[in-house]
SEDO-551056 format. One record per residue: x, y, z of N, C-alpha, C in turn; residue number from 1. Coordinates in steps of 0.02 Angstrom, whole numbers, plus 50000, padded with zeros to 5 digits. Layout:
BEGIN
   n.u   n.v   n.w  ca.u  ca.v  ca.w   c.u   c.v   c.w num
     X     Y     Z     X     Y     Z     X     Y     Z NUM
...
END
This chain:
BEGIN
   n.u   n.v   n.w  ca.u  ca.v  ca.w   c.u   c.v   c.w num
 46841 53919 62152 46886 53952 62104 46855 53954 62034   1
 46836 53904 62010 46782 53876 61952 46737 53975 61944   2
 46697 53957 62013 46655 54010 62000 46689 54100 61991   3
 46722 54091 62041 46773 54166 62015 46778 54167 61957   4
 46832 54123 61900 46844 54139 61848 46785 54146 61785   5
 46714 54098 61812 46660 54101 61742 46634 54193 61765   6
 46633 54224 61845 46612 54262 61861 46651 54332 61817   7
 46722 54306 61825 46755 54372 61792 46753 54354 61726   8
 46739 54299 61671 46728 54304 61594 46651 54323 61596   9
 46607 54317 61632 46545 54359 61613 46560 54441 61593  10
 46601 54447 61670 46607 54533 61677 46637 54547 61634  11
 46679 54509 61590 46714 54539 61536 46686 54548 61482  12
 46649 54501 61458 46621 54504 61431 46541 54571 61404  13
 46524 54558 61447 46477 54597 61471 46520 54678 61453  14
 46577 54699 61482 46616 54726 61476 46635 54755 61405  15
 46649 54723 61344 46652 54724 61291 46604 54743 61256  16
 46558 54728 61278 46479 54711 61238 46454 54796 61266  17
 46489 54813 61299 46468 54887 61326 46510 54917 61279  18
 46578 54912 61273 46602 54960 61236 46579 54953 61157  19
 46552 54907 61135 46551 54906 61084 46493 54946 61028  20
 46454 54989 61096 46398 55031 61066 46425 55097 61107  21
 46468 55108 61151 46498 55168 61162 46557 55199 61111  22
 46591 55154 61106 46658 55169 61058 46646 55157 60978  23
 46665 55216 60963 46655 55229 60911 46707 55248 60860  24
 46782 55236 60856 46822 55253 60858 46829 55221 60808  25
 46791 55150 60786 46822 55130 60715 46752 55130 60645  26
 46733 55183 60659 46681 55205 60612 46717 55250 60568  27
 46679 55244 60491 46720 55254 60434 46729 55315 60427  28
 46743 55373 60383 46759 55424 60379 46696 55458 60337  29
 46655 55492 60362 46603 55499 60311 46621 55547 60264  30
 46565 55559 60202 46596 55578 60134 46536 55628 60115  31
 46546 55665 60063 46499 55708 60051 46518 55782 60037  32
 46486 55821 59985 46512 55878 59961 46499 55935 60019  33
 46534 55985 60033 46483 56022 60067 46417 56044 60053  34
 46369 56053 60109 46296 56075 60098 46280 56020 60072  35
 46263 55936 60063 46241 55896 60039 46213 55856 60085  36
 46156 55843 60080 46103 55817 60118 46075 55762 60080  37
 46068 55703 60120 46058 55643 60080 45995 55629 60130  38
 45922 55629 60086 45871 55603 60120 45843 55552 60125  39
 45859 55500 60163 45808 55437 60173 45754 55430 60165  40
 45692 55406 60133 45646 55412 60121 45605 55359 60076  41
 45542 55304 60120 45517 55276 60062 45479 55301 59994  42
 45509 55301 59929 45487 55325 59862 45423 55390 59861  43
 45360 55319 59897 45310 55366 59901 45305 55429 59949  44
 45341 55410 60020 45340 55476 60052 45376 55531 60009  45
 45432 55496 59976 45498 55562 59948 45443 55600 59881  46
 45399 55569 59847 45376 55574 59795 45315 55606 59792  47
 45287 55626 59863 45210 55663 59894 45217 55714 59918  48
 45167 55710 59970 45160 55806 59995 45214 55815 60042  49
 45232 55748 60081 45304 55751 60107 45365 55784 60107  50
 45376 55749 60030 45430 55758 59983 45443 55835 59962  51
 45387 55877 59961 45385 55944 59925 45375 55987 59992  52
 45374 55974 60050 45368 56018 60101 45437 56005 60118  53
 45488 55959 60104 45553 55945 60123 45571 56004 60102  54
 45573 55985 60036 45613 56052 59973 45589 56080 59968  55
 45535 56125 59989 45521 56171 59998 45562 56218 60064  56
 45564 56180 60110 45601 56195 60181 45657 56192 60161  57
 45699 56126 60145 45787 56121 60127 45810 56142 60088  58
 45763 56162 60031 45803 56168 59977 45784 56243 59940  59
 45766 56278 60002 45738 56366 59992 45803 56388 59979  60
 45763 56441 59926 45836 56477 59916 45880 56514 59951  61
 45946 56496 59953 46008 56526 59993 45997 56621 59998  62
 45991 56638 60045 45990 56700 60057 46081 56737 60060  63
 46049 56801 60009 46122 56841 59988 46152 56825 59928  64
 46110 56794 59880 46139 56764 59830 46106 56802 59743  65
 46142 56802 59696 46108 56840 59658 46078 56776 59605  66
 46060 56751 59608 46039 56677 59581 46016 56631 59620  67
 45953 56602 59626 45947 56545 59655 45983 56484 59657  68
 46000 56471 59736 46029 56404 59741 46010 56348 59796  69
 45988 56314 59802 45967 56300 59874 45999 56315 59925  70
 45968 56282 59993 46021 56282 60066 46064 56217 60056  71
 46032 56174 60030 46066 56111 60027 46061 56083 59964  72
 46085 56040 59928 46094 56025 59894 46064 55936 59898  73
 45982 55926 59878 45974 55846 59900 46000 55802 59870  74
 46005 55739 59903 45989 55665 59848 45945 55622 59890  75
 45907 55579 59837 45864 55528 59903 45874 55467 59873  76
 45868 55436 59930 45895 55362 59934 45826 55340 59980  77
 45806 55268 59922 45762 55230 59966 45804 55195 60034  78
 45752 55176 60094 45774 55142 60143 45799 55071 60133  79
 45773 55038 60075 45808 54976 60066 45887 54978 60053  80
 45899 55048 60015 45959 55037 59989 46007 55063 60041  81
 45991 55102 60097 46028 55146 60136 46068 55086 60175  82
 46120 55049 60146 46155 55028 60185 46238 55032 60180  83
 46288 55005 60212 46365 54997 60182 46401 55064 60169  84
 46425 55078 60116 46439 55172 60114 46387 55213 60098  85
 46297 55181 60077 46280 55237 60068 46259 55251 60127  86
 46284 55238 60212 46289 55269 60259 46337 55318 60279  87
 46381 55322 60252 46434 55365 60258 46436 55418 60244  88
 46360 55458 60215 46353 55523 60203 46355 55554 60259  89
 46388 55648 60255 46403 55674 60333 46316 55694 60353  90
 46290 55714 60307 46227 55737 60333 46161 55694 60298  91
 46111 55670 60339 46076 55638 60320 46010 55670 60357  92
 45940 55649 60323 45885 55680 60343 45836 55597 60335  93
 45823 55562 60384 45788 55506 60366 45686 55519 60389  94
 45677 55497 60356 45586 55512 60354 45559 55442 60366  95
 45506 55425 60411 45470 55347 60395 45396 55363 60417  96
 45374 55330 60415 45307 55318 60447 45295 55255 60493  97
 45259 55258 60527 45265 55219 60584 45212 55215 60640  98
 45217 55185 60718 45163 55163 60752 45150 55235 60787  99
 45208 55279 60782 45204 55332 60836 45253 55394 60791 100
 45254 55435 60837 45278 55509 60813 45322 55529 60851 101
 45386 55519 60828 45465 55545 60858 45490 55580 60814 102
 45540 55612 60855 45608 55646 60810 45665 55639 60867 103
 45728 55630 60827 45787 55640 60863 45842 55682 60816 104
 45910 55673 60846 45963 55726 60800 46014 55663 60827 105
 46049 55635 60791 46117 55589 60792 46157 55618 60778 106
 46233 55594 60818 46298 55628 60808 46313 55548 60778 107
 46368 55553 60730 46412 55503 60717 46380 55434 60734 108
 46309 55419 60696 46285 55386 60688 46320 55316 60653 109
 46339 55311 60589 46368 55237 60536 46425 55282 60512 110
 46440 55354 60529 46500 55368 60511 46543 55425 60557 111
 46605 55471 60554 46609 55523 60571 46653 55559 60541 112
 46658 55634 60527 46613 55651 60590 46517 55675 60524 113
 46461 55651 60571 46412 55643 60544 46347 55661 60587 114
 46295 55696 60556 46239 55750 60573 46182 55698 60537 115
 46125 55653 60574 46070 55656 60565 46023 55646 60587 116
 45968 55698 60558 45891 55704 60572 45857 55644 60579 117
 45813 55621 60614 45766 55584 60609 45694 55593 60622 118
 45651 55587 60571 45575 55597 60599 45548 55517 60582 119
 45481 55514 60620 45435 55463 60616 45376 55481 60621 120
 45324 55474 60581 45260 55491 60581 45204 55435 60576 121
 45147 55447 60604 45085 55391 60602 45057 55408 60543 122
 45063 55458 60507 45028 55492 60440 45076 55537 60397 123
 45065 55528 60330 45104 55574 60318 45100 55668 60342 124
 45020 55695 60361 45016 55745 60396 45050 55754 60448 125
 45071 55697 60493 45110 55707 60568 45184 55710 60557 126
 45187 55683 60511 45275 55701 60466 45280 55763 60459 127
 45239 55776 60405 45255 55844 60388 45248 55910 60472 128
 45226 55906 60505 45217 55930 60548 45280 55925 60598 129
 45296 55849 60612 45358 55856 60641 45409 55875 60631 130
 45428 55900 60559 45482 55929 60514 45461 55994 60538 131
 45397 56032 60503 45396 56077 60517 45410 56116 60583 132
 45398 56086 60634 45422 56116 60723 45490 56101 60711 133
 45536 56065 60689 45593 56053 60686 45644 56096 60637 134
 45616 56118 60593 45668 56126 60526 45703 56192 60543 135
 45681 56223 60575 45727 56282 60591 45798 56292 60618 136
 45778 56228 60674 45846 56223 60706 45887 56168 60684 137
 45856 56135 60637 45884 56057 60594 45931 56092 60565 138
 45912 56161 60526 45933 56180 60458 45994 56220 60500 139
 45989 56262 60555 46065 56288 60586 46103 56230 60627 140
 46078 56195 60638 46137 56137 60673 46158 56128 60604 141
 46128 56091 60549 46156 56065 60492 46210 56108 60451 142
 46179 56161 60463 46232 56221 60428 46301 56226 60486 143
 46295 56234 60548 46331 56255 60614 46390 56185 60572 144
 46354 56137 60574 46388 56067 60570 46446 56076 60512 145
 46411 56088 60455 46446 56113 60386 46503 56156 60409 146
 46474 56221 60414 46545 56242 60453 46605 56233 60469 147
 46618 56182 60517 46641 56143 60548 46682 56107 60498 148
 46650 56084 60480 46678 56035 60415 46731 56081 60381 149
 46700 56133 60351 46764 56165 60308 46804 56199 60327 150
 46783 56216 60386 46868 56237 60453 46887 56196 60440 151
 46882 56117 60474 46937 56065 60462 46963 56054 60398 152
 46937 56049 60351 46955 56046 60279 47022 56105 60272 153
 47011 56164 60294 47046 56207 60282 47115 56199 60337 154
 47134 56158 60375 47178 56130 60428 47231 56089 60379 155
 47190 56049 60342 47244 56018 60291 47300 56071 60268 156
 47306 56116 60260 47344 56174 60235 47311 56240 60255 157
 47331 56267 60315 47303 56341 60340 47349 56405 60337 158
 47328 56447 60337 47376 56504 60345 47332 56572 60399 159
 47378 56586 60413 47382 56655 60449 47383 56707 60414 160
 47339 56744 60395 47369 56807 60357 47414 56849 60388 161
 47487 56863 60332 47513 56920 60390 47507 56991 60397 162
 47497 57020 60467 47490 57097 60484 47435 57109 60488 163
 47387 57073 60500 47308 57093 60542 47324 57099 60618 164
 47379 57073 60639 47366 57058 60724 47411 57137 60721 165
 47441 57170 60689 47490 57226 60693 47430 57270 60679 166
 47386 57289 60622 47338 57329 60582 47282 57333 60616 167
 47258 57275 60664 47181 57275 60646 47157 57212 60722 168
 47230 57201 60765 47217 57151 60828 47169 57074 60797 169
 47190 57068 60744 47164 57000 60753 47189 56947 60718 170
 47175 56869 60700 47191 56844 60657 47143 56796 60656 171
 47127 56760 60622 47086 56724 60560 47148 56679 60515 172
 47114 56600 60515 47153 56545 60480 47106 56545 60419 173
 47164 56553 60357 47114 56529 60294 47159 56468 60255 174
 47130 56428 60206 47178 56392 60159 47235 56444 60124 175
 47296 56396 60111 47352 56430 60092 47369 56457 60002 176
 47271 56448 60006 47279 56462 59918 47275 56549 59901 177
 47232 56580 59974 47229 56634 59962 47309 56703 59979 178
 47297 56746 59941 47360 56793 59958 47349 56863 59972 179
 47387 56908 59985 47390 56970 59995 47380 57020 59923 180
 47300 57034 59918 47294 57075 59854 47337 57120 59855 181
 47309 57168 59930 47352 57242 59929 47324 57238 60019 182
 47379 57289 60052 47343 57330 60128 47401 57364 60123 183
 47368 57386 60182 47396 57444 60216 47396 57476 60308 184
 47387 57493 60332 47370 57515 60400 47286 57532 60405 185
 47265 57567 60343 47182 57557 60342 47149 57517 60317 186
 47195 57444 60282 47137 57402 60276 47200 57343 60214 187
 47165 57282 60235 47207 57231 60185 47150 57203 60144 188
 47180 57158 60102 47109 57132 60044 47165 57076 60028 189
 47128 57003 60049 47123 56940 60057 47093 56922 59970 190
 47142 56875 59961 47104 56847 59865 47157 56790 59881 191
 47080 56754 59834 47112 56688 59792 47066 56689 59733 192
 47117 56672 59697 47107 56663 59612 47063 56587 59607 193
 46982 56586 59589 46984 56516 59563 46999 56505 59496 194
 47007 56428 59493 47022 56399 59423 46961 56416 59387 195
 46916 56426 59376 46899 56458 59306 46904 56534 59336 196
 46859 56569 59279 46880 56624 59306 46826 56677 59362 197
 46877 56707 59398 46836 56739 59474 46897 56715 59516 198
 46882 56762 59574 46892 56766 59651 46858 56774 59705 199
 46883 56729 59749 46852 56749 59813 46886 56805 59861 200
 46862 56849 59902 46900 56906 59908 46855 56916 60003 201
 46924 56935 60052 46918 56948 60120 46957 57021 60104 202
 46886 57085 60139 46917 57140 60132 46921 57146 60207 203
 46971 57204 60235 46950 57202 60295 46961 57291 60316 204
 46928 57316 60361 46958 57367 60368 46918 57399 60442 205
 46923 57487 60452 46894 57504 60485 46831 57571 60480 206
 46785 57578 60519 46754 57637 60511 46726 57661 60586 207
 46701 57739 60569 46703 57758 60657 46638 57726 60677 208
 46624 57720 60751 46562 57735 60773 46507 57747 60758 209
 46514 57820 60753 46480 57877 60729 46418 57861 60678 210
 46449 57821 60621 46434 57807 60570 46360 57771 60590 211
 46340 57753 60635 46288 57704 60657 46272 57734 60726 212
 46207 57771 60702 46176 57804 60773 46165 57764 60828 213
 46200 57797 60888 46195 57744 60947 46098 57707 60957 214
 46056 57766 60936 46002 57751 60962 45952 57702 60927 215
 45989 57684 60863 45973 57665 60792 45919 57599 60805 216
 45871 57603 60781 45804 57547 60781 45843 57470 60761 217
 45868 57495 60698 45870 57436 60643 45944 57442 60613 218
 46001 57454 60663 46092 57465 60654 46103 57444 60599 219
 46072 57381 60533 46100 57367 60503 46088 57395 60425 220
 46053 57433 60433 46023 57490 60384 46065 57525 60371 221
 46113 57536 60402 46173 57588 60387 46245 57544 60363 222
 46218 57489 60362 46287 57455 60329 46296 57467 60283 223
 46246 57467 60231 46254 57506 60152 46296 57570 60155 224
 46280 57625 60189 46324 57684 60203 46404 57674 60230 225
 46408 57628 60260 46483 57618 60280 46526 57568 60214 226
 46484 57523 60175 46510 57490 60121 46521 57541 60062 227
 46465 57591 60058 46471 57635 59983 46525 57697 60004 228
 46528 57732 60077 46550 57793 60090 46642 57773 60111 229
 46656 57706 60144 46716 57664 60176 46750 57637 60121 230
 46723 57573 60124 46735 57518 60096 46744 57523 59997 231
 46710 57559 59990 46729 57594 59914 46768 57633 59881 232
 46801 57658 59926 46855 57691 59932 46927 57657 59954 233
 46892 57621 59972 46985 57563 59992 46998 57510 59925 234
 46967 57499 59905 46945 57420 59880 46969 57453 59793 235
 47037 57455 59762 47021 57482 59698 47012 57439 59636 236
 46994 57466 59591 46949 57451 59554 46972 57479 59469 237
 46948 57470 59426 46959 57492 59350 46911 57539 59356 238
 46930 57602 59279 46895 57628 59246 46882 57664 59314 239
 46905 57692 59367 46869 57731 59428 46808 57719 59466 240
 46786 57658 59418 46737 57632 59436 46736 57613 59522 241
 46658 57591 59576 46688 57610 59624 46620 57536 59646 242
 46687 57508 59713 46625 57448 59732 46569 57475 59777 243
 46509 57458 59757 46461 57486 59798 46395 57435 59821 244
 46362 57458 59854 46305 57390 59864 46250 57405 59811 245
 46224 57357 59775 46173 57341 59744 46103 57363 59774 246
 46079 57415 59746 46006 57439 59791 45928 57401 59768 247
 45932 57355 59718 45902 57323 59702 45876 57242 59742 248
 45921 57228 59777 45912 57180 59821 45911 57196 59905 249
 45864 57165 59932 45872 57203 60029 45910 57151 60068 250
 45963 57172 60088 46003 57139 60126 45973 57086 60179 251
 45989 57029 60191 45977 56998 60262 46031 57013 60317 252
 45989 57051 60377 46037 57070 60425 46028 57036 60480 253
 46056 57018 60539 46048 56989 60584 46099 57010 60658 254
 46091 56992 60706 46137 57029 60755 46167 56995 60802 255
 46224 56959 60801 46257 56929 60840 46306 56956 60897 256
 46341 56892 60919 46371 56897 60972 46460 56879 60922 257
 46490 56896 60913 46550 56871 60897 46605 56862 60944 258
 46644 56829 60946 46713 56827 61031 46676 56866 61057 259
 46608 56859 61095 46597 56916 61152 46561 56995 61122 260
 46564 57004 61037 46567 57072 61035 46502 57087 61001 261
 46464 57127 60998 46422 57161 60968 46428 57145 60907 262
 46389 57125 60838 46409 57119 60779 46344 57102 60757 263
 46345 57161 60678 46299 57164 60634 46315 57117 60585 264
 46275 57073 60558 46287 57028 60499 46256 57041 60435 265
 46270 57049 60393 46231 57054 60332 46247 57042 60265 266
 46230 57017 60233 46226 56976 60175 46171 57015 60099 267
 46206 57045 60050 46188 57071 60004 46201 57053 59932 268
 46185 57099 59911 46250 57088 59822 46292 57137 59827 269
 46343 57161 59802 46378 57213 59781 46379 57213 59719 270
 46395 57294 59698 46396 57292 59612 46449 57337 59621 271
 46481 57348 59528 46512 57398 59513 46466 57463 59494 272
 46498 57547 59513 46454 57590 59487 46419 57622 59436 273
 46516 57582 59394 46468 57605 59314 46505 57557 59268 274
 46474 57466 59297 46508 57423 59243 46455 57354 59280 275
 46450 57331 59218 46383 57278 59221 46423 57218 59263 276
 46443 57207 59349 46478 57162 59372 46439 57153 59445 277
 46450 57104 59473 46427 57109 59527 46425 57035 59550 278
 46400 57013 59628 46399 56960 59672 46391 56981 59730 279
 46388 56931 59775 46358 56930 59860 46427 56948 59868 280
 46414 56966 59942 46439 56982 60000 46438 56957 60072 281
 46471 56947 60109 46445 56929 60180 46477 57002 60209 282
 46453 57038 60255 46495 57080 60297 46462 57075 60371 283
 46506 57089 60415 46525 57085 60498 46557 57154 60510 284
 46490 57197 60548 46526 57242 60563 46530 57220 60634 285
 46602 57227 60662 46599 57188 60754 46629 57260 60786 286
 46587 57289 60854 46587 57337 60859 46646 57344 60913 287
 46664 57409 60905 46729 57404 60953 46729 57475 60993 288
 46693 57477 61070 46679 57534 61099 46721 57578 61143 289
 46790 57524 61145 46851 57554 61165 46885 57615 61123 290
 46865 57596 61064 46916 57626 60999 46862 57663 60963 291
 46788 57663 60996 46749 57708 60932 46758 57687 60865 292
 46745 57617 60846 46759 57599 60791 46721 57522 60786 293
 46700 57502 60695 46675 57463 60682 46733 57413 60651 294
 46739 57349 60668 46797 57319 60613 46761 57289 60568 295
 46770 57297 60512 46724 57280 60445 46771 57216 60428 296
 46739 57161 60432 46761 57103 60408 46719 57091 60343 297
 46709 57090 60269 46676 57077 60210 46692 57014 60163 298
 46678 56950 60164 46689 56897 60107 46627 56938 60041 299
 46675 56936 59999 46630 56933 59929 46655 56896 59874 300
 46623 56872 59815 46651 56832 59782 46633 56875 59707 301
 46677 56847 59665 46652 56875 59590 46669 56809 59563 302
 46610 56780 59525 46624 56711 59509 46582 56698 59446 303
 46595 56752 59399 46532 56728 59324 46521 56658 59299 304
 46453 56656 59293 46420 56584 59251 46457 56522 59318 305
 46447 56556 59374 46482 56488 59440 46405 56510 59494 306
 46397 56437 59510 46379 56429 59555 46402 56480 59641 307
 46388 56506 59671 46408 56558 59723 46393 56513 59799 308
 46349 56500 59793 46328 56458 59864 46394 56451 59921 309
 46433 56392 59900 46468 56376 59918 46559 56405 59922 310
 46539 56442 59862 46614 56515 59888 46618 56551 59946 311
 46539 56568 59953 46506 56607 59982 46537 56586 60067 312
 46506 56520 60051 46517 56462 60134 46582 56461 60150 313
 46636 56443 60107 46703 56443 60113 46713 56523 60155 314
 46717 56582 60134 46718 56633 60153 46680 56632 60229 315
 46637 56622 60239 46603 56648 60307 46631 56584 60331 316
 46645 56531 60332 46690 56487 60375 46776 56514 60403 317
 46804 56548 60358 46862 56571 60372 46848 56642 60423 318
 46792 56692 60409 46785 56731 60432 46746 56712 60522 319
 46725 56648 60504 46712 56652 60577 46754 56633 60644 320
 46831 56622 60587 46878 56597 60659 46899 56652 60695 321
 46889 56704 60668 46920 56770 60704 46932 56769 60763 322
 46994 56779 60798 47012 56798 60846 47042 56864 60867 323
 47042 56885 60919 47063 56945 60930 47128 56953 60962 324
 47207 56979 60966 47244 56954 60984 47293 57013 60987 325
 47291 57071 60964 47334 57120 60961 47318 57168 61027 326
 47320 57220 61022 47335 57284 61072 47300 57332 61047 327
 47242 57327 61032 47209 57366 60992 47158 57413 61045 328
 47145 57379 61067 47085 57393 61149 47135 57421 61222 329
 47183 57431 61229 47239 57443 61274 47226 57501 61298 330
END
């Protein structure tokens, strides 16, 4: 009997000692601005050729922006000090040197919910190298991750806009700060006022087909034509003045999959036509071959002497919950 019971306090034991690197349930809440990347790093690596191929990679400038801003925003922290809350950052990038040459990606490592990189190098050349094969997809998980983050952020208080699922078959959750500029049956326009001065602004509307040659090399070349010939015409404005895209900067376009659908992405400036104003844009044209029609989803911001980066992010986070939900395709 003796032996049964020391047999079942091993197993329990043993038992515990398992959960206690599976469960994770009482790890702290990690902290951190969006886009903030906290890099681990001893002095001299952060302070060498290391250090400048990082930020050079992380901290390139944000594409679609009329001002330089980074992708991320760093801080570095030596490894001695990385302990207690200054683990609790959501995104972390740790660097060492060492007997051998790894990399991994941690979920909810010392906090959650939490994203980090890890490299190890025998040299600082094999560092830099292991970043480099890595940073591409570091930098969209890290962003994918961000994301994420400010959906949930925006859960604290969400809203539904109303009469997209009636107008336009869909709906999209944003914070309950933004309101109904103006719509109509051809198109609504999403604003929130920030505290200084500017807005962030969800236009939405439609355009035909047509507008984008089926046989078209490079589809997103014609987004300019559907923003200046469409979208400028809905969207009103002072002085007759009229919103149009900025021909001075070349859009980044790209071509996704959205719920399933065909969709052009692209990211510009917009200006006014005859008034010294202007800012980025995100637009989603998601194609719709039932209805011969493009649904123009557009975040843009007008935000003078402000930082844009992160308006920018807020906007394409709300725009990417889109769902489709009306009778529009029937």
């Amino acid at each position: 009997m003796k032996k049964i019971i020391a047999l079942l306090a091993m197993t329990l034991v043993l038992a515990c000692g398992q959960n206690t690197t599976t469960d994770r349930s009482y790890l702290p809440e990690s902290v951190g601005s969006i886009n903030a990347l906290q890099v681990v790093a001893p002095a001299g690596v952060w302070s060498g050729i290391v250090g400048d191929s990082i930020r050079s990679w992380f901290a390139a400038p944000t594409p679609g922006l009329p001002q330089m801003e980074p992708i991320f925003s760093m801080s570095h922290l030596a490894p001695e000090h990385f302990t207690d809350f200054a683990r609790s950052a959501r995104l972390i990038l740790s660097l060492s040197l060492g007997d051998q040459d790894t990399v991994s990606l941690k979920t909810n490592a010392f906090a959650r919910p939490q994203l980090m990189a890890v490299a190890q190098g025998r040299s600082e050349e094999s560092l830099i190298a292991l970043v480099q094969e890595q940073k591409t997809k570091w930098i969209a998980q890290m962003k994918a991750f961000e994301l994420k983050e400010r959906q949930r952020r925006t859960q604290i208080s969400p809203k539904i806009p109303e009469g997209l699922a009636q107008d336009f078959g869909i709906e999209f959750q944003m914070p309950s700060a933004y309101r109904t500029a103006a719509s109509s049956k051809d198109y609504h326009w999403l604003r929130k006022d920030l505290v200084s001065n500017g807005t962030t602004n969800i236009l939405i509307y439609k355009a035909p087909l047509s507008m984008i040659p089926a046989n078209a090399e490079h589809p997103g070349q014609f987004i300019r034509h559907i923003r200046d010939a469409v979208g400028a015409r809905l969207l009103p404005v002072e002085d007759d003045s009229r919103f149009i895209t900025d021909t001075t900067y070349v859009p980044e376009v790209s071509l996704e999959l959205i719920q399933g659908r065909e969709t052009i992405v692209s990211r510009g400036i917009w200006t006014l036509s005859d008034a010294f104003m202007g800012g980025p844009y995100l637009n989603m044209a998601i194609k719709d071959t039932v209805n011969q029609q493009y649904l123009i989803v557009e975040g843009f911001t007008y935000a003078p002497s402000m930082g844009k980066r992160d308006l920018q992010f807020e906007l394409e986070s709300i725009m990417r919950t889109i769902k489709f939900v009306g009778a529009q395709e029937n």
